[in-house]
BALUMBA-946538 format. One record per residue: residue in one letter; x, y, z of N, C-alpha, C in turn. Coordinates in steps of 0.001 Angstrom, whole numbers, padded with zeros to 6 digits, always signed. Last residue first. Example, Ala and Ser with C-alpha at 12.3 -4.5 7.8 and 13.67 -1.06 7.14 Angstrom:
BEGIN
s+012850-002250+007080+013670-001060+007140+012900+000030+007870/a+013190-005690+007800+012300-004500+007800+013200-003300+007800/
This chain:
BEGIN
x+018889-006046+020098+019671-006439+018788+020639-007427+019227/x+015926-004472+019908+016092-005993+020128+017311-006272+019435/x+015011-001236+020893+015706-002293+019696+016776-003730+020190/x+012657+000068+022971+013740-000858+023182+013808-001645+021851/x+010984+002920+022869+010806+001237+022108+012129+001249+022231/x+009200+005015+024813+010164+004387+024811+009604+003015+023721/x+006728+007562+024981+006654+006425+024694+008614+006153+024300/x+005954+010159+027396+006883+009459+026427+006630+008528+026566/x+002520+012027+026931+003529+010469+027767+004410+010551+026927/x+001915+015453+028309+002390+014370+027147+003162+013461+027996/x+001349+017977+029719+000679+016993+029362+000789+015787+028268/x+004461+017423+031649+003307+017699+031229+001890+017180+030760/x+005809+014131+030922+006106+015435+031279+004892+016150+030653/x+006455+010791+032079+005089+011683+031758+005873+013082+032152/x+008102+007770+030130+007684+009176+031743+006464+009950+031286/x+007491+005685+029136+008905+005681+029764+008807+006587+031026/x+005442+003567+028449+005353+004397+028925+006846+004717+029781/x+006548+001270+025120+005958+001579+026833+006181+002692+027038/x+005976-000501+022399+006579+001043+023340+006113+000912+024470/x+004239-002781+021034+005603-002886+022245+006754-001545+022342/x+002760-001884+019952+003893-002347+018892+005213-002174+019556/x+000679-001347+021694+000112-003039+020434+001720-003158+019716/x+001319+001147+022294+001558+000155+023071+001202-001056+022929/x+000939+002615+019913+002022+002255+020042+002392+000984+021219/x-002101+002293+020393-001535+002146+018749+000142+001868+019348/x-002836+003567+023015-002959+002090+022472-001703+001418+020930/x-002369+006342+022147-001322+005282+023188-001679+004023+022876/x-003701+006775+020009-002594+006830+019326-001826+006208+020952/x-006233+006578+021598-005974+005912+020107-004611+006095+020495/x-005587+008362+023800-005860+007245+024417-006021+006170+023055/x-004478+011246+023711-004789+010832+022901-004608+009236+023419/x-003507+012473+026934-005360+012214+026342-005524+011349+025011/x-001074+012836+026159-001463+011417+027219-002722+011532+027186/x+000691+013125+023569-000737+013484+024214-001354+012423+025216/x+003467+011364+023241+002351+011852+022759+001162+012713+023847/x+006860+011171+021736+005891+011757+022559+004448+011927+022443/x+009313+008673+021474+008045+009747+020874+007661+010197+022097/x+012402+006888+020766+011424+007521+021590+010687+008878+020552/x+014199+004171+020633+013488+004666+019862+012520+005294+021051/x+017165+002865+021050+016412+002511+021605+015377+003974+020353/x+020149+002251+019529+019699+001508+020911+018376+001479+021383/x+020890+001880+016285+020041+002703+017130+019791+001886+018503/x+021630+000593+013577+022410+000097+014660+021933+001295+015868/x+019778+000314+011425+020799+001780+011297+021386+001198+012485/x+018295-001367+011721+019436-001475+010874+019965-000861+010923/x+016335-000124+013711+017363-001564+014307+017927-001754+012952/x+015363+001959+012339+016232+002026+013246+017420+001085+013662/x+013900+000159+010258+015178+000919+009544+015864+001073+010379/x+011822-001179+011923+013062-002046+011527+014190-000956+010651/x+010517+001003+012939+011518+000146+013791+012556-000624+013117/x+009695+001685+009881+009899+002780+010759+011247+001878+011984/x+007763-000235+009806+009350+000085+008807+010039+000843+009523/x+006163-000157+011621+007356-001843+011400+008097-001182+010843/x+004587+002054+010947+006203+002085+012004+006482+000769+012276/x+003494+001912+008665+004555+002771+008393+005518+002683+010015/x+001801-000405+008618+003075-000610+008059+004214+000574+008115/x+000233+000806+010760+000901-000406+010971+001657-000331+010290/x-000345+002960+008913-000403+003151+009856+000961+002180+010794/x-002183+001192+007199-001333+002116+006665-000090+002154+007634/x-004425-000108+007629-003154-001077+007908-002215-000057+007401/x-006932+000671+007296-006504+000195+006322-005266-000119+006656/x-007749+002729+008967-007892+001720+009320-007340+000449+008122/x-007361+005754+007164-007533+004880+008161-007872+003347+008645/x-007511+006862+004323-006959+005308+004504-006398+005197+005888/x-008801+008767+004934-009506+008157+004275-008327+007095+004495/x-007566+010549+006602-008432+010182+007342-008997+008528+006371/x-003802+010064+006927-004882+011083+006591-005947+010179+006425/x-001674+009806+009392-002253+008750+008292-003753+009906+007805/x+001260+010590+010984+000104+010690+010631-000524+009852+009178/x+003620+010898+012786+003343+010337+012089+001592+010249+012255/x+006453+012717+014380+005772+012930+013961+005345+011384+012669/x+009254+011852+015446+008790+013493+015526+007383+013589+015169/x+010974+009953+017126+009540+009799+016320+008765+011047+016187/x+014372+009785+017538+013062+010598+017804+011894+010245+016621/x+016763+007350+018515+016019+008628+017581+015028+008777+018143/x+019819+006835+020425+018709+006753+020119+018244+007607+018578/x+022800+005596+021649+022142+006351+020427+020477+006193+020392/x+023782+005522+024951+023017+005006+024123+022676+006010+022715/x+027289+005283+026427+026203+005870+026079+025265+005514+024846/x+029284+005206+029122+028190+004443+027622+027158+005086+027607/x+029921+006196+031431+030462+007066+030919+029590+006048+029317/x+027801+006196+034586+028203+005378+033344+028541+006191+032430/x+026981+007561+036496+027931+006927+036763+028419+005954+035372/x+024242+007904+035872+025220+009673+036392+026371+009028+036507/x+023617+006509+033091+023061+007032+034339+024515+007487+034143/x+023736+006188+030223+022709+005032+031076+022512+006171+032092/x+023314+009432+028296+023910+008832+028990+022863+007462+029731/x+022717+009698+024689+021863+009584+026198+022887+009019+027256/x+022671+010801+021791+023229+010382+022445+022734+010520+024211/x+021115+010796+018300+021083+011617+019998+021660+010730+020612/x+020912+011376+015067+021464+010450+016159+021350+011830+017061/x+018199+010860+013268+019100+012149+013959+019473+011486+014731/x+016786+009707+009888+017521+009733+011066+018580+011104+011733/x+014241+010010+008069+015749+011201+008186+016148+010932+009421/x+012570+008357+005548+012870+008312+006895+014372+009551+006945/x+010177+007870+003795+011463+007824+003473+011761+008789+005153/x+008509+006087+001166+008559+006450+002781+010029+006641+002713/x+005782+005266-001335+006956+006081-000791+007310+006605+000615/x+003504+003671-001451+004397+003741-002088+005918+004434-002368/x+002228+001411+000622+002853+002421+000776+003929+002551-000611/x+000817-001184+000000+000000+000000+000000+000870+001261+000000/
């Protein structure tokens, strides 16, 4: 269904903690939307499998977004594609995805 996707990685660097000089690469999920008429149509789904699996090829430690902790669709949607709730600032959850490598 998708005929063009095309992704712009930004490496960020994260320390583990206040005592570990390793440090993790991550990216940012700045933004993903599906316009109304090919909702539910699996769009959606296919654009962040690709989305995870380009990260875990690019060699990325872990993958984070932010969303609207009211938008209770779009938390479900990521938490069916194994993100979890990392923190809550304001009114937005970070969602965390751990790359399986």
């Amino acid at each position: 269904m998708l005929r063009r996707v095309e992704f712009y990685f930004t490496t960020k660097l994260n320390k583990k903690d206040n005592n570990d000089t390793q440090e993790e690469v991550f990216v940012d999920l700045l933004s993903i939307g599906v316009l109304p008429e090919f909702r539910g149509k699996g769009v959606a789904d296919e654009l962040i499998t690709l989305f995870q699996k380009s990260a875990e090829k690019a060699g990325y430690d872990y993958m984070h977004l932010g969303v609207l902790t009211e938008n209770i669709r779009a938390r479900k949607f990521y938490e069916k594609y194994d993100w979890y709730d990392h923190k809550k600032i304001g009114k937005c959850t970070h969602y965390r995805y751990d790359i399986k490598t």
